[in-house]
Structure formats: structure tokens, C-alpha cells
N, CA, C and O atoms as a CHARMM CRD file, in Angstrom:
* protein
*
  340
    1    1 UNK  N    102.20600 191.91500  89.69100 PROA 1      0.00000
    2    1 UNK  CA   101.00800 191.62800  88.93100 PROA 1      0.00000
    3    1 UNK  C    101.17100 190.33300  88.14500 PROA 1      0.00000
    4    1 UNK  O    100.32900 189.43500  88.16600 PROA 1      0.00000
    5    2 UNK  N    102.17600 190.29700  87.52900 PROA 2      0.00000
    6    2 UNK  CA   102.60800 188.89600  86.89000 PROA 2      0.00000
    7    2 UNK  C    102.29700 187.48800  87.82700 PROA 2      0.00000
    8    2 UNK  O    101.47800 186.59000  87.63100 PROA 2      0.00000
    9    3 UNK  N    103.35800 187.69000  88.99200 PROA 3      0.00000
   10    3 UNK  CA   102.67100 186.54500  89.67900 PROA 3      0.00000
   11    3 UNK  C    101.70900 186.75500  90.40300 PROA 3      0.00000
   12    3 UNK  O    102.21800 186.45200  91.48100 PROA 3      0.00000
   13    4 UNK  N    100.58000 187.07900  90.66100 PROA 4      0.00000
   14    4 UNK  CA    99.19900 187.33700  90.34200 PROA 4      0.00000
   15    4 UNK  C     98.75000 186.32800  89.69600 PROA 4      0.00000
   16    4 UNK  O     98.42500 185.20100  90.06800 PROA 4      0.00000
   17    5 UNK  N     98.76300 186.94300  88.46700 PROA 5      0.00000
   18    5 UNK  CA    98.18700 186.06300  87.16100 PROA 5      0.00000
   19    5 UNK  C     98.64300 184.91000  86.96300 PROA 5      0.00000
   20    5 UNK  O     97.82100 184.13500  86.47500 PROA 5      0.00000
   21    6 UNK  N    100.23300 184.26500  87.27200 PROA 6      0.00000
   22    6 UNK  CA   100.77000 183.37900  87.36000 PROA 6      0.00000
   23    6 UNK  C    100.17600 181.98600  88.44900 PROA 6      0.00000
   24    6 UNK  O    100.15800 180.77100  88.25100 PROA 6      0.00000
   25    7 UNK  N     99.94800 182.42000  89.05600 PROA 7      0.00000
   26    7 UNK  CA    99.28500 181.80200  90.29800 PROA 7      0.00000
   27    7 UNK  C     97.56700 181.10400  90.14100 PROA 7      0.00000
   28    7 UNK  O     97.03900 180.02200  90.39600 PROA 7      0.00000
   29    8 UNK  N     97.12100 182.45000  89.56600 PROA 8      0.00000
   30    8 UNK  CA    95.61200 182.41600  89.18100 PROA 8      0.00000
   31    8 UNK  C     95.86100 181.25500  87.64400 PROA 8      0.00000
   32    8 UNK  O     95.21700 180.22600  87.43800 PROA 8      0.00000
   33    9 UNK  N     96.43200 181.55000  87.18700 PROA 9      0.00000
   34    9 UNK  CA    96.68100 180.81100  86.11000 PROA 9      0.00000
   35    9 UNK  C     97.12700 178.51600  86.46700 PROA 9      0.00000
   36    9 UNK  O     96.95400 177.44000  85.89600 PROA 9      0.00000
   37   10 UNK  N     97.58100 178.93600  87.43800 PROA 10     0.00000
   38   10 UNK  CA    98.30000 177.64900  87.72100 PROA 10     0.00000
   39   10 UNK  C     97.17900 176.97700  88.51400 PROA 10     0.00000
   40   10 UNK  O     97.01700 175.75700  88.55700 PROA 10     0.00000
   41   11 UNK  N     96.34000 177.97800  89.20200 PROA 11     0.00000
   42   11 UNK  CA    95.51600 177.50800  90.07800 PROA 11     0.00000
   43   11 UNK  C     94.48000 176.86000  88.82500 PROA 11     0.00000
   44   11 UNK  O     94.51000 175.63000  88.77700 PROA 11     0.00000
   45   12 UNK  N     94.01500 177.20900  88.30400 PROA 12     0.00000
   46   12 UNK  CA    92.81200 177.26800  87.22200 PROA 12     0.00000
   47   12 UNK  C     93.29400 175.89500  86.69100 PROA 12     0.00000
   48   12 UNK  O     92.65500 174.86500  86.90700 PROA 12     0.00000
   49   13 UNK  N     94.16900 175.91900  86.15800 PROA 13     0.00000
   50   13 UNK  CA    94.96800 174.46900  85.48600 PROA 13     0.00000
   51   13 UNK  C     95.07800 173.12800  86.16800 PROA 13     0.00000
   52   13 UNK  O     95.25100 172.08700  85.53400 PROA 13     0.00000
   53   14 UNK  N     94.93500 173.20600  87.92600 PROA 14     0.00000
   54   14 UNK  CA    94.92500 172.03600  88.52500 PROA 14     0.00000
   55   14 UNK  C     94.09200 171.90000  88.96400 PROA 14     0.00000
   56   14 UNK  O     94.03800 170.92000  89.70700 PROA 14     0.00000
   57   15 UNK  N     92.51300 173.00900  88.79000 PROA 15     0.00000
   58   15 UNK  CA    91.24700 172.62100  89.10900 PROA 15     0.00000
   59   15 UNK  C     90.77000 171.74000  87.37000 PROA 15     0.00000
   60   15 UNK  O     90.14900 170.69700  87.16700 PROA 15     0.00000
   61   16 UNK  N     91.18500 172.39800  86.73300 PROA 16     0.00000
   62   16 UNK  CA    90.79600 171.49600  85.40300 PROA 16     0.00000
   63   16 UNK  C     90.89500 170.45200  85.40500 PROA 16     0.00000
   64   16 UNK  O     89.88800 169.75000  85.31600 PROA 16     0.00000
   65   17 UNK  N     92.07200 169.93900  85.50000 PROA 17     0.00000
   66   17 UNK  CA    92.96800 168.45700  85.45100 PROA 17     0.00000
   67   17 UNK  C     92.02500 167.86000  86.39700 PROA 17     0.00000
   68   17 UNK  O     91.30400 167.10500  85.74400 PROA 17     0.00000
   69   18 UNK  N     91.61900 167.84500  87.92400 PROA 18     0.00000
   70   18 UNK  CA    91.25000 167.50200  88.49100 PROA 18     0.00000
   71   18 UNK  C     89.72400 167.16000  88.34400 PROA 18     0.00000
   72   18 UNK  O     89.18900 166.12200  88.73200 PROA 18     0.00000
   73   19 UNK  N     89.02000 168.39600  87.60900 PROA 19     0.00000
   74   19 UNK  CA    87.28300 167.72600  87.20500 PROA 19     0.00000
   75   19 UNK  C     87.56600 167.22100  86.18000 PROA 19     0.00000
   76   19 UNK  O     86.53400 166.89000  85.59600 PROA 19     0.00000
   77   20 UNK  N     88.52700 166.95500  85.58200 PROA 20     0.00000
   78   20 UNK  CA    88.43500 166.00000  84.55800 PROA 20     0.00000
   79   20 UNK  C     88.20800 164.60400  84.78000 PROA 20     0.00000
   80   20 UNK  O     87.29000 163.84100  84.48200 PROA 20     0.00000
   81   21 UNK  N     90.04800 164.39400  85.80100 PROA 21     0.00000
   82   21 UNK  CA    89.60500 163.31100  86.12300 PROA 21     0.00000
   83   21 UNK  C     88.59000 162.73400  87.38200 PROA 21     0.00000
   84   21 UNK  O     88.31500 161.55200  87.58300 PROA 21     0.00000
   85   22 UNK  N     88.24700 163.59100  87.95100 PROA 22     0.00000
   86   22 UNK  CA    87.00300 163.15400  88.72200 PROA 22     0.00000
   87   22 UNK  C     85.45200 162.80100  88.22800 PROA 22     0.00000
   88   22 UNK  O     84.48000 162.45200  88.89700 PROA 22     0.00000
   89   23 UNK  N     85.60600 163.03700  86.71600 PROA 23     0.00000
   90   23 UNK  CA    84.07300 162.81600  86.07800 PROA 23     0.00000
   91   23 UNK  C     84.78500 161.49500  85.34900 PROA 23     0.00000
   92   23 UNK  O     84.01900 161.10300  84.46800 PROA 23     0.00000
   93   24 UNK  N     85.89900 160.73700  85.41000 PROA 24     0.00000
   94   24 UNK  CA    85.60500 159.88700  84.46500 PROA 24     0.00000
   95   24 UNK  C     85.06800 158.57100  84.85900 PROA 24     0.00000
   96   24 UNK  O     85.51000 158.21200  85.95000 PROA 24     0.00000
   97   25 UNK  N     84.20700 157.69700  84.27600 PROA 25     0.00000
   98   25 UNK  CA    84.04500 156.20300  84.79800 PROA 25     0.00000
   99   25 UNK  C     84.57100 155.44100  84.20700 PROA 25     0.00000
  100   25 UNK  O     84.80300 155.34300  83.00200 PROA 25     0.00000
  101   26 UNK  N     84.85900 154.66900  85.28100 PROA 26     0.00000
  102   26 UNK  CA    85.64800 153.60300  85.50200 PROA 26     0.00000
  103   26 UNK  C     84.64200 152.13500  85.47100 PROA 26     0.00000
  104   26 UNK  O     83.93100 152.12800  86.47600 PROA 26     0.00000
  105   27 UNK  N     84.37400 150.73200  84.45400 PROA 27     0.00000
  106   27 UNK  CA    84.11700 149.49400  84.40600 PROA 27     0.00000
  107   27 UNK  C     84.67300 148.47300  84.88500 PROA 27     0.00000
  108   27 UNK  O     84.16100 147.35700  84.96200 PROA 27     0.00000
  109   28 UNK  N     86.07900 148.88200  85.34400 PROA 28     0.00000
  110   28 UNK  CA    87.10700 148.06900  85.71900 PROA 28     0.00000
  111   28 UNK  C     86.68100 147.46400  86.82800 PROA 28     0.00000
  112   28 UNK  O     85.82700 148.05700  87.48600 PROA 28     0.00000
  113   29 UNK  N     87.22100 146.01700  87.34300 PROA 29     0.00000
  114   29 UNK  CA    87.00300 145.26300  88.66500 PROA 29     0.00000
  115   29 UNK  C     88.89500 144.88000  88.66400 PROA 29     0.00000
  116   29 UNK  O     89.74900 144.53700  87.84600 PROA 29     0.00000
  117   30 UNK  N     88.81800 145.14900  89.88900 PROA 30     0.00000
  118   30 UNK  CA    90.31000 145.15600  90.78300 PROA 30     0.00000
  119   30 UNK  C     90.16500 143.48100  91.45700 PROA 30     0.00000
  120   30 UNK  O     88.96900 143.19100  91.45900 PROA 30     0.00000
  121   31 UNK  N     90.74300 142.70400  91.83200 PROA 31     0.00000
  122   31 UNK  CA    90.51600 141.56400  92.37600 PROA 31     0.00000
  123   31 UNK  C     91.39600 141.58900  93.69600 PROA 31     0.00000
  124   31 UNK  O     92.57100 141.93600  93.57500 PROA 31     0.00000
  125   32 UNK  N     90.98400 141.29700  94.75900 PROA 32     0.00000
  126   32 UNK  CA    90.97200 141.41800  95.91600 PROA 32     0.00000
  127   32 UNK  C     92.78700 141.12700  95.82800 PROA 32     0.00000
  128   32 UNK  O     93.62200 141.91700  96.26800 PROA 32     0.00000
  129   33 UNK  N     93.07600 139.88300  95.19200 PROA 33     0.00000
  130   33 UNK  CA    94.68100 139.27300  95.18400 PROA 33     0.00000
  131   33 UNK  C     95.84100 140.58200  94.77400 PROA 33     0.00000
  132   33 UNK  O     97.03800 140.68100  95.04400 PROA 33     0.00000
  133   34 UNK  N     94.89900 141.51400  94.00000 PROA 34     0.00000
  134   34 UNK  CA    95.77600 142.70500  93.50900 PROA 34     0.00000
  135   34 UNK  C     95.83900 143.51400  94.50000 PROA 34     0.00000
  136   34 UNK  O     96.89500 144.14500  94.55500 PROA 34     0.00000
  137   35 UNK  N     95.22800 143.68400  95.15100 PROA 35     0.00000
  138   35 UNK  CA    95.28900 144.90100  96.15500 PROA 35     0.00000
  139   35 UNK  C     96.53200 144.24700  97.33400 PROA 35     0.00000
  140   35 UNK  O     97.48000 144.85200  97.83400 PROA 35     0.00000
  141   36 UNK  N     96.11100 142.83000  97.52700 PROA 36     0.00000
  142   36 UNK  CA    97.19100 142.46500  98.25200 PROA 36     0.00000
  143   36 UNK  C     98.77500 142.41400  98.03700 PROA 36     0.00000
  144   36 UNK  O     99.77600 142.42300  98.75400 PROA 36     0.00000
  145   37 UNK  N     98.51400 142.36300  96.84200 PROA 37     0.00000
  146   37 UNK  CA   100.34200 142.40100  95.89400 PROA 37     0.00000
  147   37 UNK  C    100.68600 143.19500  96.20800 PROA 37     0.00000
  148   37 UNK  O    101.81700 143.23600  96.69300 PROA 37     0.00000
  149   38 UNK  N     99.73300 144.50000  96.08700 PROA 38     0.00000
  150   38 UNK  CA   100.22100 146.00300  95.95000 PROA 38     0.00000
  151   38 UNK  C    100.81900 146.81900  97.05400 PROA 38     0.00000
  152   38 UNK  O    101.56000 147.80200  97.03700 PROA 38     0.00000
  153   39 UNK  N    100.18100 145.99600  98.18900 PROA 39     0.00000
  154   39 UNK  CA   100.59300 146.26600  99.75800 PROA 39     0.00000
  155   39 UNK  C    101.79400 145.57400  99.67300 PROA 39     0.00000
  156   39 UNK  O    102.77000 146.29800  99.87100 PROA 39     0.00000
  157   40 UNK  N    102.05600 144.33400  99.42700 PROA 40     0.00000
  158   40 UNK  CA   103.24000 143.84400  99.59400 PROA 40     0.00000
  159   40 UNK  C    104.69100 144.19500  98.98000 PROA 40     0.00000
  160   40 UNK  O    105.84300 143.93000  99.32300 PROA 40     0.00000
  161   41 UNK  N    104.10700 144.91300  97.91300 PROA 41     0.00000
  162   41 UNK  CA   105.31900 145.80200  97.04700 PROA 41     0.00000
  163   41 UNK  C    105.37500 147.14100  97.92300 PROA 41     0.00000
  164   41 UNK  O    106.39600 147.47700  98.52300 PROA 41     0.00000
  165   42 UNK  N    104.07300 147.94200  97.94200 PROA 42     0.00000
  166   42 UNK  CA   105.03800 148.91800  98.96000 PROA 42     0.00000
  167   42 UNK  C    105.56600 148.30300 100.44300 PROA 42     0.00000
  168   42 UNK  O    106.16700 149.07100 101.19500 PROA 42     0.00000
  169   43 UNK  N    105.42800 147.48200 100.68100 PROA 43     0.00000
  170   43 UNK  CA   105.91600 147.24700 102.26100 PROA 43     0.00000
  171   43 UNK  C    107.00200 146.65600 101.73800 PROA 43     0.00000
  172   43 UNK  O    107.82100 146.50500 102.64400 PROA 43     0.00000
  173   44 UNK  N    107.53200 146.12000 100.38600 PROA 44     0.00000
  174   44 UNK  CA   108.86100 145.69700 100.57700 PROA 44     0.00000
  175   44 UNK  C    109.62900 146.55600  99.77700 PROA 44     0.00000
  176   44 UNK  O    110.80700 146.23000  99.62900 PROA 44     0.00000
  177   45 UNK  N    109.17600 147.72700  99.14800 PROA 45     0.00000
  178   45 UNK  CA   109.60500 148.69200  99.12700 PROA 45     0.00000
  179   45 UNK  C    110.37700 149.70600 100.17000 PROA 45     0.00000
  180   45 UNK  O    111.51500 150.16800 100.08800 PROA 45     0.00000
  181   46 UNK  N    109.28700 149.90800 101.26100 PROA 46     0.00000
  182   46 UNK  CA   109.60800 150.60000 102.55200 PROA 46     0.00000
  183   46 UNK  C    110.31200 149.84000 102.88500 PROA 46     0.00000
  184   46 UNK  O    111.37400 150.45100 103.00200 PROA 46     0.00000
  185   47 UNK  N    110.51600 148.52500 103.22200 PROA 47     0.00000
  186   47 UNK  CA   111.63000 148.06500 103.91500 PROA 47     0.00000
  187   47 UNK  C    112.91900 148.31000 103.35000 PROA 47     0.00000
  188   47 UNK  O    113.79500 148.94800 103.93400 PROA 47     0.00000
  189   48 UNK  N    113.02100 147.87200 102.36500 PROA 48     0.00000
  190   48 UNK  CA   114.34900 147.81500 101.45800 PROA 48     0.00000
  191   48 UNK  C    115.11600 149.53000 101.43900 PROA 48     0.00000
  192   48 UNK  O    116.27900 149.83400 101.70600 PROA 48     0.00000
  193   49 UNK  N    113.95400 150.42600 101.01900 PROA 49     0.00000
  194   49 UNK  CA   114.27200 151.92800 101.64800 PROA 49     0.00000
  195   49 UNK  C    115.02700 151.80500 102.71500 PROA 49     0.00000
  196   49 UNK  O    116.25300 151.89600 102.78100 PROA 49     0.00000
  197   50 UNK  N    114.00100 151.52400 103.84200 PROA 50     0.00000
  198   50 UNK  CA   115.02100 151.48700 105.16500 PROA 50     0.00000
  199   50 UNK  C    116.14100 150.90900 105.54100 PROA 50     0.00000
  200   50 UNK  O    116.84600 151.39000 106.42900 PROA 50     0.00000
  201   51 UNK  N    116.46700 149.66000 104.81700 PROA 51     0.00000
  202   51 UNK  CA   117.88300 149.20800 105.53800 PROA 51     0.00000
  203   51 UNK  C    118.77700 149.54800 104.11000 PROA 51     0.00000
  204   51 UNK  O    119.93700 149.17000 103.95100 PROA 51     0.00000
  205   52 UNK  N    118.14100 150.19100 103.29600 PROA 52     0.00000
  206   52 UNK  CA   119.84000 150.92800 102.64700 PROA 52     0.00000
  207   52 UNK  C    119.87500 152.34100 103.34900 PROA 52     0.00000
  208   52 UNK  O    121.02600 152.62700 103.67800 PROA 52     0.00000
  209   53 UNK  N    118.74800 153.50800 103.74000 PROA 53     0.00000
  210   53 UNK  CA   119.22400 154.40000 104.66100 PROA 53     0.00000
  211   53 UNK  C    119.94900 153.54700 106.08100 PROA 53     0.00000
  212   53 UNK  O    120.94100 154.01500 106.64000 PROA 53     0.00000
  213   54 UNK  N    119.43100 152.53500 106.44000 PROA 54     0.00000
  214   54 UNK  CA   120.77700 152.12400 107.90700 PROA 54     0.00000
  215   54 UNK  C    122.14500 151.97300 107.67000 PROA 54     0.00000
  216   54 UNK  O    123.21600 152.26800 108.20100 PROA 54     0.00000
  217   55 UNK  N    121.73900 151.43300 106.73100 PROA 55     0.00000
  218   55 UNK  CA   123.59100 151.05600 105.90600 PROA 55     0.00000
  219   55 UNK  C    123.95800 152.45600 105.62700 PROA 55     0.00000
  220   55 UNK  O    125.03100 152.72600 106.16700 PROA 55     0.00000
  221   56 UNK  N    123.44800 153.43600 104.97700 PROA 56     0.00000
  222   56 UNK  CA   124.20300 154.53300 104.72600 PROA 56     0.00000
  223   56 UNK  C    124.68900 155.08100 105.99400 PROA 56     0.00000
  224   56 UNK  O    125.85800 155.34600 106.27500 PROA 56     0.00000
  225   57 UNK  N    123.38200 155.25200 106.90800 PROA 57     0.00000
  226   57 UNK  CA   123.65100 156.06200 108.32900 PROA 57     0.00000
  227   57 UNK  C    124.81400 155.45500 108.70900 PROA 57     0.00000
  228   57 UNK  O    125.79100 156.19600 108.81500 PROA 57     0.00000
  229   58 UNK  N    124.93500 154.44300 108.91100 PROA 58     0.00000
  230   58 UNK  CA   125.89800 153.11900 110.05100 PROA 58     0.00000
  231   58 UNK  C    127.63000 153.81400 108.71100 PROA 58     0.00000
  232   58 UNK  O    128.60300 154.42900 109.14600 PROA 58     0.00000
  233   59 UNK  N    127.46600 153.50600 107.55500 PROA 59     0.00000
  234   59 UNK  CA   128.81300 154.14300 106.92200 PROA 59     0.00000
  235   59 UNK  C    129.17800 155.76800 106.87100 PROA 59     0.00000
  236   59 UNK  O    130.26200 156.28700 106.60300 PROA 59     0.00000
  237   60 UNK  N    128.18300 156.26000 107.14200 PROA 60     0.00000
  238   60 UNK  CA   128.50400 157.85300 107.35400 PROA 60     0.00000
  239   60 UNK  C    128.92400 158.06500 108.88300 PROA 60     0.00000
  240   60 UNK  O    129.94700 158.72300 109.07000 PROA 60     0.00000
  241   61 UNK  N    128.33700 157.64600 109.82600 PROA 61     0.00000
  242   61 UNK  CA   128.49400 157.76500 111.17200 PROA 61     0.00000
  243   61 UNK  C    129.80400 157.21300 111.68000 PROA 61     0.00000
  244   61 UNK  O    130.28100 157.79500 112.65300 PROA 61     0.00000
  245   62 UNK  N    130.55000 156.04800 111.11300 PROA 62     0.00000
  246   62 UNK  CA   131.60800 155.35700 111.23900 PROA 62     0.00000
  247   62 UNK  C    132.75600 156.60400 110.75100 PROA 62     0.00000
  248   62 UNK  O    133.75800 156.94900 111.37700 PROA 62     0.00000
  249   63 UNK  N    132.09700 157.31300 109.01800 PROA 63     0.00000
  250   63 UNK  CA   133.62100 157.93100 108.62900 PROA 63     0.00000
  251   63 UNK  C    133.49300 159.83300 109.40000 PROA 63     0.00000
  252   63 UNK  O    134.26100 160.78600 109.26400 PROA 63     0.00000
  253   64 UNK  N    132.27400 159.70900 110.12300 PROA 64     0.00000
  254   64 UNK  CA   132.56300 161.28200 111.35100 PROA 64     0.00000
  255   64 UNK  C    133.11200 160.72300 111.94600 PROA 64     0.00000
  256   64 UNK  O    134.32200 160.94800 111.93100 PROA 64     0.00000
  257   65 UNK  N    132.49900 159.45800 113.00200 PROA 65     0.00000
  258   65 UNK  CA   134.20100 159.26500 114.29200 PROA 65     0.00000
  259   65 UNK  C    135.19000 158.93900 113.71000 PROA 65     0.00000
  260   65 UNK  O    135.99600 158.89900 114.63900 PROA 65     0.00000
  261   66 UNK  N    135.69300 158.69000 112.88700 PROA 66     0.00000
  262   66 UNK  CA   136.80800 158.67500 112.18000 PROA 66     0.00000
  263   66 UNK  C    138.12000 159.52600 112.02200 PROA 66     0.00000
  264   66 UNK  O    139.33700 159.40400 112.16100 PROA 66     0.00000
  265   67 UNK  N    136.84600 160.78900 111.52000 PROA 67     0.00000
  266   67 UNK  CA   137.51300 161.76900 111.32900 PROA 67     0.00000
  267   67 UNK  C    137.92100 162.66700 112.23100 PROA 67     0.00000
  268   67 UNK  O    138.83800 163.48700 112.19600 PROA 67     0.00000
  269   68 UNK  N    136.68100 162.26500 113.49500 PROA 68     0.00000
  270   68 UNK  CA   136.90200 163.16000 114.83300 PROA 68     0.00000
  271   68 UNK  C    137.63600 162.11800 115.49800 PROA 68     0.00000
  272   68 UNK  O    137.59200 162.64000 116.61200 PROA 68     0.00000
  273   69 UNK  N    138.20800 161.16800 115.66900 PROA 69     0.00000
  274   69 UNK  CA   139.23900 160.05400 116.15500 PROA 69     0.00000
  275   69 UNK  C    138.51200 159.84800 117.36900 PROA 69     0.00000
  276   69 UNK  O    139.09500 159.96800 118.44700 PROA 69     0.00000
  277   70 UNK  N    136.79800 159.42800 117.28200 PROA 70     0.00000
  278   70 UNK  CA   136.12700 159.04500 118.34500 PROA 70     0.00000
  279   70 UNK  C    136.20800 157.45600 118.16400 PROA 70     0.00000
  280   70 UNK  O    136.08500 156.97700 117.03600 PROA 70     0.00000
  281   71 UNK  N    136.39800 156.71400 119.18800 PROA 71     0.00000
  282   71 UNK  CA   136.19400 154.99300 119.22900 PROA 71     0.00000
  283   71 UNK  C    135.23700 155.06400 119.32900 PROA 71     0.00000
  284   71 UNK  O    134.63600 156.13800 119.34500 PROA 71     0.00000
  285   72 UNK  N    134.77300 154.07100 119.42300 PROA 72     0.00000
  286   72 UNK  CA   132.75400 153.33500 119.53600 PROA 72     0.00000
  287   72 UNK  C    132.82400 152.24800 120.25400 PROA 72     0.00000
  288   72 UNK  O    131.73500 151.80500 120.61900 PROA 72     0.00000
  289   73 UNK  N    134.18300 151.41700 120.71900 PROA 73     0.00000
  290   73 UNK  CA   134.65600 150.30400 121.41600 PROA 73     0.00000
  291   73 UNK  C    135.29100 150.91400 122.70900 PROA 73     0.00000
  292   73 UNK  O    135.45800 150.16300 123.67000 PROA 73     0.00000
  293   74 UNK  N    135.62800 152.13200 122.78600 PROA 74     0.00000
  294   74 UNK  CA   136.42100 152.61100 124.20800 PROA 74     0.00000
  295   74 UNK  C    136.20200 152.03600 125.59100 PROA 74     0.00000
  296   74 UNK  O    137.03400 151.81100 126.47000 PROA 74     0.00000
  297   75 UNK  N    134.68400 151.81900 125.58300 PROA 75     0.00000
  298   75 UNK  CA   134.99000 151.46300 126.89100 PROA 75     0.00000
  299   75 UNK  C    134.07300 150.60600 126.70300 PROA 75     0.00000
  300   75 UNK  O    133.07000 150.92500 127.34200 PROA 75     0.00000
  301   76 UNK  N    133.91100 149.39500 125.95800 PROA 76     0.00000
  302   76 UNK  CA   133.19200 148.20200 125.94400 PROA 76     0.00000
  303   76 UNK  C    133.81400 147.11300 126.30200 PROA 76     0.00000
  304   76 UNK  O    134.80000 146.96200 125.58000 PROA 76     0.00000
  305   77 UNK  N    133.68800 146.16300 127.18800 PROA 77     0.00000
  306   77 UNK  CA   134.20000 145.08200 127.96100 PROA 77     0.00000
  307   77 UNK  C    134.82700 143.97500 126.84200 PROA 77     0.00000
  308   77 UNK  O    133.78300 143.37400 126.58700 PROA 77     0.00000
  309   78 UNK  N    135.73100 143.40600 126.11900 PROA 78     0.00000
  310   78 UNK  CA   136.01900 142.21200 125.17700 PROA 78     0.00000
  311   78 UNK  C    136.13800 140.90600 126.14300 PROA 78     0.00000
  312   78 UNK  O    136.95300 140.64000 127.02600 PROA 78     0.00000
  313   79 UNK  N    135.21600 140.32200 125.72800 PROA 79     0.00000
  314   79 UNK  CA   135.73500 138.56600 126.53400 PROA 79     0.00000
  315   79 UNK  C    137.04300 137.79300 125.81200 PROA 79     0.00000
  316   79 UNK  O    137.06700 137.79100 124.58100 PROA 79     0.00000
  317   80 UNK  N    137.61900 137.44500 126.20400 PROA 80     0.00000
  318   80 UNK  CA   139.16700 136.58900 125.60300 PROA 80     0.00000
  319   80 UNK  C    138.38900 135.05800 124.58900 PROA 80     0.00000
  320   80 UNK  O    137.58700 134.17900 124.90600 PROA 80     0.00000
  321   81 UNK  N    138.73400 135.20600 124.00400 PROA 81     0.00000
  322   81 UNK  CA   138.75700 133.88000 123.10900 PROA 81     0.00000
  323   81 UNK  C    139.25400 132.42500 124.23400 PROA 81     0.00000
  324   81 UNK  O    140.15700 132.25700 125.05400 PROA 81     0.00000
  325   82 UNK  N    138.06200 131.54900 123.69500 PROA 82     0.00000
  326   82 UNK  CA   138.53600 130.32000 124.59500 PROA 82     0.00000
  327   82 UNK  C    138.90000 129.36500 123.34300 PROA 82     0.00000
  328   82 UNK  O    138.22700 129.16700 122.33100 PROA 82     0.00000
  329   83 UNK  N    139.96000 128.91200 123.64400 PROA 83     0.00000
  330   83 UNK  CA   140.76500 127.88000 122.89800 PROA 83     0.00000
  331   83 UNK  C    140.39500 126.64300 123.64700 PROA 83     0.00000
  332   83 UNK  O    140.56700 126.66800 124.86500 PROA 83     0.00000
  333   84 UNK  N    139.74600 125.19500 122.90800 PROA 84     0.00000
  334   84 UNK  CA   139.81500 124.10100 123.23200 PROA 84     0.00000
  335   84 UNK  C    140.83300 123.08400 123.13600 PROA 84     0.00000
  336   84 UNK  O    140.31900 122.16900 122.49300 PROA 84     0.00000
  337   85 UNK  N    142.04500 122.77000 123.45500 PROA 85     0.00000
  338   85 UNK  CA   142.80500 121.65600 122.95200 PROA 85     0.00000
  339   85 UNK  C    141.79400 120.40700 122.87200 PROA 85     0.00000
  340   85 UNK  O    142.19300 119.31500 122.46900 PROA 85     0.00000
């Protein structure tokens, strides 16, 4: 019965919050240059996200074969170094 009421209670509280802020007005003007910033911060957000998860993946994945004494070079071809005199 508690969570019942708990629920009904929580529910009630985020319909409030919500006609609240759905009745309020807004005078404000946004300028086209802002909206573009704003894309450009999350997209260099998302990026920057992503290549520190690669870097993590690429250092976690290195210390499993490691530990399982898998190579990642085993059977990849090396060309010899050419020396010019």
C-alpha cells in the first residue's frame, strides 16, 4: 500500500513541475549564431567522449591480451628497415 501511494505521490509531483513549466512565457530571442555554437559544443563534446572511450578500449584490450599472453602482431608480415649509405 505504501508504494501505492509512493508512486501516486511521485507521479502527481512530475505532472506539477511539468504544467508549471509548460505555462510559462518566454520574451526571449535566441540568435541563429547561438544555436550554432551549441551544436558545435555538443559535437565536440561527442567527439572528445569518443576518442577517450577508444583510448580506454585500445588500453584495456592491450592489458586482457596481456594477461591471456595473446600477441596482436603473431602473424603480421614486418618489412626490414632500409638503410641508405
Amino acid at each position: 500500500m505504501k508504494k501505492v501511494l509512493f508512486k501516486a505521490a511521485e507521479c502527481s509531483y512530475f505532472v506539477v513541475c511539468f504544467s508549471m513549466l509548460a505555462e510559462m512565457e518566454s520574451y526571449a530571442y535566441i540568435d541563429p549564431s547561438v544555436t550554432t555554437y551549441a551544436i558545435q559544443a555538443i559535437a565536440g563534446v561527442a567527439i572528445a567522449v569518443g576518442a577517450v572511450a577508444g583510448i580506454y578500449w585500445r588500453k584495456a584490450k592491450r592489458r586482457i591480451n596481456d594477461s591471456l599472453g595473446i600477441d596482436e602482431n603473431r602473424n603480421k608480415e614486418v618489412e626490414e628497415e632500409i638503410v641508405e649509405k
